[in-house]
N, C-alpha and C positions, 0 to 999 in steps of 0.2 A: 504494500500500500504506500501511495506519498505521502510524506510526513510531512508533521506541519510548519507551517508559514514562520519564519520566525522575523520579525519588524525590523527596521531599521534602528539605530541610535539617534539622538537629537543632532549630533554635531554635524552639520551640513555635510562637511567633507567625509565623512563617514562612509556613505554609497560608494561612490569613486572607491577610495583608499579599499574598502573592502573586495569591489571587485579586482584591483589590483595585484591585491594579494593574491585572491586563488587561483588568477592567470599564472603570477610566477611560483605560486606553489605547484601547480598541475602542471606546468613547463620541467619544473625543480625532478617531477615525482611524487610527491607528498599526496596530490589525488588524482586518481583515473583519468584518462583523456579522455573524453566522449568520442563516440563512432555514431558519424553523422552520414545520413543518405540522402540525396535531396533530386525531386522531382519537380521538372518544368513542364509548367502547360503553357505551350504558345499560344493559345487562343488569348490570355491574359497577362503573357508575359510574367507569369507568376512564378514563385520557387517555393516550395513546402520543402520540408525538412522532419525527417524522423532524428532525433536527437539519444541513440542509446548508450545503456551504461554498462561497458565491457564486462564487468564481473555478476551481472544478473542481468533478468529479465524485461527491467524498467525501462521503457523511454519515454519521450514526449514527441508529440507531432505541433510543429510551428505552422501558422499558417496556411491552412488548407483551404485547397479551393473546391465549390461546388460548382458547377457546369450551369451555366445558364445562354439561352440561345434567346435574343433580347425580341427579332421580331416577331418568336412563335411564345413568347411568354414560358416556354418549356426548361426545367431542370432535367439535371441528369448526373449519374455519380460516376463519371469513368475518371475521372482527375483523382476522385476520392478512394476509387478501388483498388489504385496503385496503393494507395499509403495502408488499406487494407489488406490486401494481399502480401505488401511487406512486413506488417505485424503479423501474421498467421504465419509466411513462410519463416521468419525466424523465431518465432513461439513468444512472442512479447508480449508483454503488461503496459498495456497506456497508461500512466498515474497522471499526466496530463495532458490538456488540447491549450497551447499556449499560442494568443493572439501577440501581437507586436502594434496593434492599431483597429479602427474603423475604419475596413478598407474602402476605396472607393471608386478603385475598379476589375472587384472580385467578390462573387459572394463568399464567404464563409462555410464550410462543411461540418462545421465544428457539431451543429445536431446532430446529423447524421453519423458522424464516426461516433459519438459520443454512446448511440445508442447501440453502434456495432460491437464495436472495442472498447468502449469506457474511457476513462479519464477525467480529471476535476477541467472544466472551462475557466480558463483564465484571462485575463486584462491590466491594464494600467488601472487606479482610481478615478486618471480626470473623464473617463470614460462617460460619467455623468455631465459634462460638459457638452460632451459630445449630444448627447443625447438631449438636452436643453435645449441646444442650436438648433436640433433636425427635428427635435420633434416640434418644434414651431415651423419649421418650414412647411415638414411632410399635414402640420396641422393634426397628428396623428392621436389628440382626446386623451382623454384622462384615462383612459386604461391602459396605454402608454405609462408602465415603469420609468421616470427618471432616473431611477438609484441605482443601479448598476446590478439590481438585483436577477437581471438574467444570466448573470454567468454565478461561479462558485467559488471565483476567488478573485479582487480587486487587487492588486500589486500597490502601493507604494512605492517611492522611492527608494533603496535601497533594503527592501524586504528577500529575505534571505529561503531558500526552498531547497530541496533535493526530489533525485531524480533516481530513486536506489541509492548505491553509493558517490553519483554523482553530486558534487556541489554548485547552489547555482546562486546568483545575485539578478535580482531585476532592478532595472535602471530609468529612471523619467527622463526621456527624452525630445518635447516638445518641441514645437515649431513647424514642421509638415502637419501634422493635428496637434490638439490638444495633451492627446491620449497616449501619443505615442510614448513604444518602449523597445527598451533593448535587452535579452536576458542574456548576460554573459554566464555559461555553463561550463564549466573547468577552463580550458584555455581558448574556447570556442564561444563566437558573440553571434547574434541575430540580431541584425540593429534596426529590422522592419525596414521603413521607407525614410532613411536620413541618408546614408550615403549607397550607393550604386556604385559599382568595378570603377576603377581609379579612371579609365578614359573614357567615362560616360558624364560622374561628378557627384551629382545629387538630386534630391527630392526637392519637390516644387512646394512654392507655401503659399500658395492663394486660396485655398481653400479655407473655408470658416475658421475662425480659429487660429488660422495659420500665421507664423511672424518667422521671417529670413534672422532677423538678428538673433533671434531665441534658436532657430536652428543652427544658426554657423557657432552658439556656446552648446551647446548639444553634442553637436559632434566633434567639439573641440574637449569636449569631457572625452568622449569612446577614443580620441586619437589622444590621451593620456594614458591610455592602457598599453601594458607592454609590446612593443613590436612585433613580436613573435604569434602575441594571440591571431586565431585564424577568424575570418569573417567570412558565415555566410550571407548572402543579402535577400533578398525577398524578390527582385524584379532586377531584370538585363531587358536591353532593347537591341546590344549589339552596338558600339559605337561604330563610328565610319570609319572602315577600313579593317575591322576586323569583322571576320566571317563565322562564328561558332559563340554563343551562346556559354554564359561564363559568368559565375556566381559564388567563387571562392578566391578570398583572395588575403591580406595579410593588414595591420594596422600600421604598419610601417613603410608597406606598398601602398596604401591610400598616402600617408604623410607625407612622401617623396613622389609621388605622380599624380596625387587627383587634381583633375583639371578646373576642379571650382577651390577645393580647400590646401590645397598642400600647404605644404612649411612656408608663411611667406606671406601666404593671402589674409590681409585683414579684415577685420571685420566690414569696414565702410568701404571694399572693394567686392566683396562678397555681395553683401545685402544689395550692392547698385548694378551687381551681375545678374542676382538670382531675383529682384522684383522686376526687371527689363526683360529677362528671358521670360518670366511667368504670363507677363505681360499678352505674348506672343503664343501661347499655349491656349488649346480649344480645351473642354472639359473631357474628360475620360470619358469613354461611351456605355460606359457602365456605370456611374458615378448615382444615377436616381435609382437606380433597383437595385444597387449595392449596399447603398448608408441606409436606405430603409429596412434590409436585413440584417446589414453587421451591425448595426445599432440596439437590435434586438437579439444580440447573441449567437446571428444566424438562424434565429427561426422566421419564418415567413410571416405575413400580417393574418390574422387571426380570419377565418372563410367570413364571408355576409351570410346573410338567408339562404342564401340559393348553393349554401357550400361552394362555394368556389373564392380562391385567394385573390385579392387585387394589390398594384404596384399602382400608387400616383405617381402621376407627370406634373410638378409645380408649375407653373407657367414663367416664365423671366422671373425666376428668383435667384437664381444662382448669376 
């Protein structure tokens, strides 16, 4: 079973220095390295990640996607039967389904595996933020939960978890949402949608919520982590000129080559890159049937009369 949650300390620097630690402890030896697998679905450019703990049973699955075909209104699980089929063939125990964010352009499968394989659903806290924003948008009534009470477990700052005998830290990382987070797991981070492969750069922050400056001290926390820790990322598009799809890469390869943040780039050179490029960016094409369901844990809006589920269209709100 996972065990439980253990909180952060007051002292701000706390988070950080803790996850620091169990990078260079689990580089050192001192704990397990996680053995990560990680499946791309190009329809979404998305990357899930089974995260297992070499001396037992235990993993976690990061961000999964469920299939959705936008102009038949139709779901489907073949993105989710991969990460299925990968728990059964190596005999695993989910102890958790860990979000990194309110995606916004992928639905969530986190129901669905949840009720295959099991596992606690997990999140950031400001999650309820999120859910404030959208659910005034989506206009979605008071039977709309604000409180994060659709998943099982609300992360904190610096809130402490295992994964078997893996150690892990989860980390606030705002600016692309609210919500966002990164859980660094032995010497292994999932940093969701902050940074992308060194010659792509990063996460866009126009969305609700969103703030470039709060992003570029974000990720200037994760690129304080030791060099050596590995980074999976959540989403590749492929920058130009490289042909193969590519989603792991190094803390100290982001620091020496990414093309938005490396060693050098300031703050007030950042924020005047990445609000002019946003600028310039259309909305995700999933972005209205996506927030209406990751918002809700991944479950879909509750049927009308007639049994049947609906997805609004806001009109110019976004």
């Amino acid at each position: 079973m996972s065990q439980p949650v253990v909180p952060s300390t007051a002292n701000p620097d706390a988070p950080l220095a803790a996850a620091r630690a169990l990078v260079e402890q689990t580089l050192a030896g001192a704990h397990p390295r996680p053995v990560v697998a990680s499946f791309f679905d190009e329809a979404t450019f998305t990357v899930s990640h089974v995260v297992r703990d070499p001396d037992s049973p235990a993993c976690a699955i990061v961000d999964s996607v469920l299939d959705f075909d936008a102009p038949s209104g139709r779901t489907a699980d073949e993105s989710a039967r991969h990460l299925i089929d990968y728990v059964g063939d190596h005999g695993l125990r989910v102890d958790w389904l860990l979000e990194t964010h309110a995606h916004a352009d992928h639905l969530s499968a986190a129901p669905l595996l949840q009720a295959r394989v099991g596992g606690r659903l997990a999140i950031g806290a400001h999650i309820t933020t999120v859910q404030e924003v959208f659910g005034k948008i989506f206009n979605a009534g008071t039977r709309f939960a604000r409180d994060g009470s659709q998943f099982d477990q609300l992360f904190a700052d610096g809130d402490r978890f295992r994964i078997g005998g893996l150690e892990a830290v989860a980390l606030h990382v705002p600016g692309h949402t609210p919500a966002c987070m990164a859980y660094v797991i032995g010497d292994a981070v999932f940093p969701g949608d902050t940074l992308f492969m060194p010659d792509y750069g990063t996460a866009r922050c126009d969305f609700p919520g969103g703030d470039a400056a709060q992003l570029y001290r974000s990720i200037h926390r994760l690129l304080a982590l030791p060099e050596a820790a590995r980074l999976f990322l959540c989403h590749d598009y492929k920058a130009p000129g490289r042909d193969a799809f590519a989603w792991e890469t190094t803390i100290g390869a982001q620091r020496t080559g990414n093309v938005h943040v490396r060693d050098g780039v300031t703050e007030a050179a950042f924020v005047a890159m990445r609000e002019a490029r946003d600028a310039t960016l259309s909305m995700p094409k999933l972005i209205l049937p996506s927030v209406q369901v990751n918002m809700r844990g991944g479950h879909l809006p509750e049927p009308e009369d007639n049994g049947v589920r609906y997805l609004k269209l806001p009109v110019d709100a976004l």
